[in-house]
N, C-alpha and C positions, 0 to 999 in steps of 0.2 A: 543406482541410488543417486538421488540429489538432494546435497545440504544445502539447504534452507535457512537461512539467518535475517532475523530481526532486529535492529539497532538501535535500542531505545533513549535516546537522548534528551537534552534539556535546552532544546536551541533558546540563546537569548533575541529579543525584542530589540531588532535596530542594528547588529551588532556582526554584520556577517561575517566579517575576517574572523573571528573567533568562532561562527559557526564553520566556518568552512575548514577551519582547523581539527575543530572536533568530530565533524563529517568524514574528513580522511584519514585521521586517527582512527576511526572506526571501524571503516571501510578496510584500513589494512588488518586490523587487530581479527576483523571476520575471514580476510584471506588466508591470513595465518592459520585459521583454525579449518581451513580446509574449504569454508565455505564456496557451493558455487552459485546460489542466488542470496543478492545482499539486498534488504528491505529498511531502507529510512521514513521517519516520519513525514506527516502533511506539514509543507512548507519550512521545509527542515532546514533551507537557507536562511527565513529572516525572523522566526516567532509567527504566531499566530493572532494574538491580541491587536489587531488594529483600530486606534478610535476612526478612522473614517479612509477613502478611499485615497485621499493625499499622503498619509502614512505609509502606506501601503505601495502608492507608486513608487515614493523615495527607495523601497528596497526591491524593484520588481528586476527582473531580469528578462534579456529577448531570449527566446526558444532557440538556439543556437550552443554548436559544438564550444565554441569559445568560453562560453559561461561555466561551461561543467569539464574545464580541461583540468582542474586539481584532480577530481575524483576521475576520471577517463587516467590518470596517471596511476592512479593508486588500483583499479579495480582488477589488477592480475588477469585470471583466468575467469574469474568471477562476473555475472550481469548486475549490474547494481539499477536499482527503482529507488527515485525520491522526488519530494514534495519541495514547489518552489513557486512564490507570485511572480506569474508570466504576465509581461506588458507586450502585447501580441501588436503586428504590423499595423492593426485598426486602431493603433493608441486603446484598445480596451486594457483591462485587468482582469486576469483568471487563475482561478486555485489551480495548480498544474502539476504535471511530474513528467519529468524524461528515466525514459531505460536508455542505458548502455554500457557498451564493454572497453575492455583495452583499445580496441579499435576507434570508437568513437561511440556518436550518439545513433542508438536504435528504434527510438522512436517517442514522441510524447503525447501525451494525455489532460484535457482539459475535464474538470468533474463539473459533471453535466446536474449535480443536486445540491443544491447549495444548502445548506445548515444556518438556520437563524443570521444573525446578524451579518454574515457571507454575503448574504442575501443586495445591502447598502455597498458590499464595495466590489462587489467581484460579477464578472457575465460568467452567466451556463456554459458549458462546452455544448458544441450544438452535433455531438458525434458521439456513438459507443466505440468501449474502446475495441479495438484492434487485439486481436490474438497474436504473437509476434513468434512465430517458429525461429529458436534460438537453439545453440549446443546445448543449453542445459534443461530445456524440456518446451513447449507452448502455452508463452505466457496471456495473461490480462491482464492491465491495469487500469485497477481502480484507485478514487479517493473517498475513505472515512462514510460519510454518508451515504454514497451511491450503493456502498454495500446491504440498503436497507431494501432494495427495490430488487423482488425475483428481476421483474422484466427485463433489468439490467445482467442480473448475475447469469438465468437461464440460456438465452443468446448466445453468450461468451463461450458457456459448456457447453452446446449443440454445435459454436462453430473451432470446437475441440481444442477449446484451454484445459492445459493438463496443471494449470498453479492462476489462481489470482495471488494478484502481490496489490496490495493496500496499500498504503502511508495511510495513518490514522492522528486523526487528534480527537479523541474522546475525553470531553467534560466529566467531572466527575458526579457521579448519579448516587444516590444512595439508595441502597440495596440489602436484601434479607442477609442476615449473617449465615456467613459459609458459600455463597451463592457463586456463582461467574459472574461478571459484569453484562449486562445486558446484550452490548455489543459483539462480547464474546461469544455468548451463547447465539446468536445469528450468525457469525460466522462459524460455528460448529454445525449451525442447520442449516447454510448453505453448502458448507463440505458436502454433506449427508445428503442433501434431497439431488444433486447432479454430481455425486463422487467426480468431485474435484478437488485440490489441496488449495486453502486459502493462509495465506500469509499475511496477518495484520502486525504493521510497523507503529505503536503508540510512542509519547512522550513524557516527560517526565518535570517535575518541577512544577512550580507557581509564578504565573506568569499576568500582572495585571491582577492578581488578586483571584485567579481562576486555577483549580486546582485539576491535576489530568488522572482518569481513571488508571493510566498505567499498564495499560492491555496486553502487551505486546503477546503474541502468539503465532505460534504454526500447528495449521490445523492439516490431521491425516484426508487423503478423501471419503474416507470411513465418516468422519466427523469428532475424530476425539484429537482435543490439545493434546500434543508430544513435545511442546516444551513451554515457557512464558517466561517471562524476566519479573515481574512483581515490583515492587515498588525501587524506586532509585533508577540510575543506571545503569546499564547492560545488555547483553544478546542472549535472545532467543535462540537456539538452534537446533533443529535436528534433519535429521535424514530420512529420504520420505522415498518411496519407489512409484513417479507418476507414470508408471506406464502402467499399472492399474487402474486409470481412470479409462483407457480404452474401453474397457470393459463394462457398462451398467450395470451387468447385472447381480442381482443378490442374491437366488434362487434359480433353478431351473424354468419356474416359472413367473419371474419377476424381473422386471428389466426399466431401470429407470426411465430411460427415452422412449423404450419401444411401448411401456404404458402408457405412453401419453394419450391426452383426447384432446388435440388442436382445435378437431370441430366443436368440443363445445365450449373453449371459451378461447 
């Protein structure tokens, strides 16, 4: 089995020594509890609300072991994934996340879909991500929006991710009562349609006048939430068995992959 945890926080806007307090805070309080993958929010160092691209640069960080030595301190035994504005070699700016463990940095992810207004300050990643065979199972990282594209997620499960892990920042939507949040509900039917476990990391708080759905979840590869934090702050957790995902199939004669029909589309 591997525990699975989501850490849903309320990064402030501008303010990162205080984020990165509450990131390692977190990060430990997830170890403690046994956790061995830790899932932070999108852009979980600096807020999310940028009015423009100079905003933005002021909090961006280089894609380097040095930037993420607090939480590489805190991450135990644990892989921790989180959301950070990358100011990359090219002087660009990109919505980003680094994995890594005690050891150091394992590898980062630029989101290649950018969401509304993203759109004014941030470049595509011009890459899918990488599955990263780690001790705690074969991961994928995504950001938030990319999670809306098969084209993206499918790939990932064919080149045998046994967990996407998220950071998320989802807006809040208004929806039928009783319902899952939209986004939720797509990550329950990407579980489901490539039996894979999807971990989305949301946020919490009012930031800019913008209020956050609150999502956070870990999804089985069956497709059903096995836990969610709800509104405020808190972790997600549960324990998930990804070596079930080896397996496609659901019946004798039913097998997610091997239905496929490449050739027609």
């Amino acid at each position: 089995m591997t525990r699975i945890a989501c850490a849903q926080i309320a990064p402030q806007l501008g303010a990162p020594d205080a984020n990165s307090g509450v990131i390692v805070e977190q990060i430990r309080a997830a170890v403690t509890a046994g956790a061995d993958v830790i899932v932070l929010p999108e852009l979980a160092t600096s807020g999310y609300m940028f009015d423009d691209a100079d905003e933005a640069r002021a909090h961006a960080l280089p894609a380097a072991t040095t930037s993420f030595a607090n939480w590489i301190g805190a991450a135990g035994d644990a892989i921790v994934v989180g959301g950070f504005p990358e100011i990359g070699p090219d002087g660009l700016l990109y919505n980003s996340a680094v994995m890594l463990d005690a050891t150091g940095v394992l590898g980062f992810y630029r989101k290649s879909h950018l969401w509304d207004r993203e759109k004014l300050i941030f470049t595509p990643g011009a890459a899918v991500p990488q599955v990263l065979a780690t001790r705690h199972g074969a991961i994928a990282v995504m950001i938030c929006y990319d999670l809306e594209f098969p084209e993206l997620t499918r790939p990932v499960a064919l080149a045998g991710a046994e967990l996407i892990a998220a950071p998320v920042n989802w807006p809040l939507f208004p929806r039928p009562e009783g319902e899952h949040p939209g986004e939720v509900i797509n990550a329950m039917a990407t579980a489901r349609a490539s039996k894979v476990a999807v971990a989305c990391c949301d946020r919490t708080g009012v930031e800019r006048g913008q209020p956050w759905t609150e999502g956070s979840v870990v999804v089985s590869p069956d497709g059903w939430v096995l836990d969610s934090v709800g509104s405020g702050a808190g972790i997600a957790i549960a324990d998930v068995d990804l070596s079930v995902t080896h397996d496609k199939s659901l019946t004798a004669h039913v097998d997610l992959f091997g239905d496929r029909r490449p050739e027609l589309y």
